[in-house]
N, C-alpha and C positions, 0 to 999 in steps of 0.2 A: 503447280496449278491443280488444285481439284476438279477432275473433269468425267460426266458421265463418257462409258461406253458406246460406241455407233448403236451397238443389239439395245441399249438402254435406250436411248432415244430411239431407236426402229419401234423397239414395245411401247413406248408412249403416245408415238404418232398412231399406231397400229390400232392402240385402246381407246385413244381419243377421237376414231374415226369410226370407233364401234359404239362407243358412248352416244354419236351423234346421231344415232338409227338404234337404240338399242331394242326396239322390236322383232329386227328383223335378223335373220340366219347369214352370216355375211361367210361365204366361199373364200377360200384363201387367195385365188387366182383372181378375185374378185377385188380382195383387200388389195394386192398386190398392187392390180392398177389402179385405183384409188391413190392411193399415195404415194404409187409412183415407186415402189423400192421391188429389185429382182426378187420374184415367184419363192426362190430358196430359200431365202434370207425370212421373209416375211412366215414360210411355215416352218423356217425354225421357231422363230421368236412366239409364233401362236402356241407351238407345242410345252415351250417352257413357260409361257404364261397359263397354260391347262393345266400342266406339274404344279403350279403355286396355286395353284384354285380359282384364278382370277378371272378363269373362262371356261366355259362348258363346250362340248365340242360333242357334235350328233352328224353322222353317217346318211347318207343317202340323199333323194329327195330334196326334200324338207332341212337337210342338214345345212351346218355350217358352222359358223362359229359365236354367241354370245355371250354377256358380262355373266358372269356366275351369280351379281348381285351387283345392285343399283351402282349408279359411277359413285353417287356420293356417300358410297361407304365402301371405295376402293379410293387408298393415295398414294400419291407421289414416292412415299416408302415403298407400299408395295409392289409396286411397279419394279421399283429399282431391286427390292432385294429378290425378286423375284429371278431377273438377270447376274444378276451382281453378287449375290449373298448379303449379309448384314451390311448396314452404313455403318462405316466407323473411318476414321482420318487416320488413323495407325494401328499399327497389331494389336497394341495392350489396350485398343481403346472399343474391344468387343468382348464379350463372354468369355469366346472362343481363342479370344487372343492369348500368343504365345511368345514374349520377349524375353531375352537373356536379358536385358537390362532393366528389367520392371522393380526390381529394388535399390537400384543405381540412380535410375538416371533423375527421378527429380520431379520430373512433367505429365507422368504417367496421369496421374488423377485428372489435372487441367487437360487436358488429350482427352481424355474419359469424360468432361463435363462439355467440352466443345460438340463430341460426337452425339452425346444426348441432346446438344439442343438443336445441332442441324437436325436428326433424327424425329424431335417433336415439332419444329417449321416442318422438315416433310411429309411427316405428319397430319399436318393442317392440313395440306392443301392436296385437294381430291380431285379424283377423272374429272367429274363434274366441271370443277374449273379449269383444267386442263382442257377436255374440249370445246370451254367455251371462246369464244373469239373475242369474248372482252376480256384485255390484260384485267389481270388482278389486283385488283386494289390495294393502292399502298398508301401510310405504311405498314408491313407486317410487324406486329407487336412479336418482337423473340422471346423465346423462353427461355432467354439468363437475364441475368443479374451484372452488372457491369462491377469488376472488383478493383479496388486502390491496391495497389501494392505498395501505400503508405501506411504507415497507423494515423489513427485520428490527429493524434497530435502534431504531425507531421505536414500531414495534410490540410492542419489552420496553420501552419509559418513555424510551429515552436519546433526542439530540442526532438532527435526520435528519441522514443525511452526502450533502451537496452532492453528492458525482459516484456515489451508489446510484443505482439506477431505481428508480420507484415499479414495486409489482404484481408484490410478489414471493409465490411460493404458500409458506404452510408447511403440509406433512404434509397436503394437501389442505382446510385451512381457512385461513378468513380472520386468525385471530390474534387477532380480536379478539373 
């Protein structure tokens, strides 16, 4: 199961409840009760959202905590990689990844195009819609391409032909 972190949704709730007031200097003890999650928790997660730039943080007074920049040019990525580090489904399937098997095993590349496209869906979708209280409108158009792992000719009823590649796209579906 691909599953965010608690800290990754504590920072989501946290941003989306800063997004909904984003005028004002919001205290962490403040946030805390708001949404409801223990004092600690919520000023870890403030301090590692400040570390990624997502939020500005001012002393005293007047201080507190706000978006560093509009909700709707802070998303759902950065939220996560903020917590989390890079989005990626497997090791070889980031920059930074490091697999003994990445000449082996086969799947590396398809790993690597899976991860890019959850990456540009999280992408899409920004604070803004995250703290809005209307679900999101669907459907969300993804950004792949759906592949045949037949050849063409296989995929109208005939004969595979020995020297086709499999994973040929038609018209962006699978053919089948």
């Amino acid at each position: 199961m691909l599953k965010l972190s608690r800290m990754t949704d504590y920072a989501a709730v946290v941003m989306a409840r800063i997004a909904r007031e984003p005028e004002s200097a919001h205290a962490a003890i403040d946030l805390a009760e708001s949404v409801q999650l223990p004092h600690p928790t919520v000023s870890k997660t403030l301090k590692a959202l400040v570390r990624a730039g997502l939020l500005e943080s001012r002393r005293g007074a007047q201080g507190g905590y706000r978006l560093a920049r509009p909700a709707s040019d802070i998303t759902a990525s950065d939220i996560i990689s903020a917590i989390e580090g890079p989005v990626a489904v497997t090791e070889c399937s980031h920059a930074d990844g490091d697999c003994e098997l990445v000449n082996t095993c086969g799947v590396a590349d398809n790993w690597q195009r899976v991860s890019r496209a959850i990456g540009e869906l999280l992408g899409s979708v920004t604070l803004a819609h995250l703290a809005s209280t209307a679900p999101l409108r669907m459907p969300i158009q993804l950004p792949i391409q759906a592949v045949s792992l037949y050849s063409d000719e296989e995929a109208d009823g005939g004969a595979p032909d020995k020297d086709s590649s499999a994973g040929s796209v038609v018209n962006g579906m699978s053919g089948r």
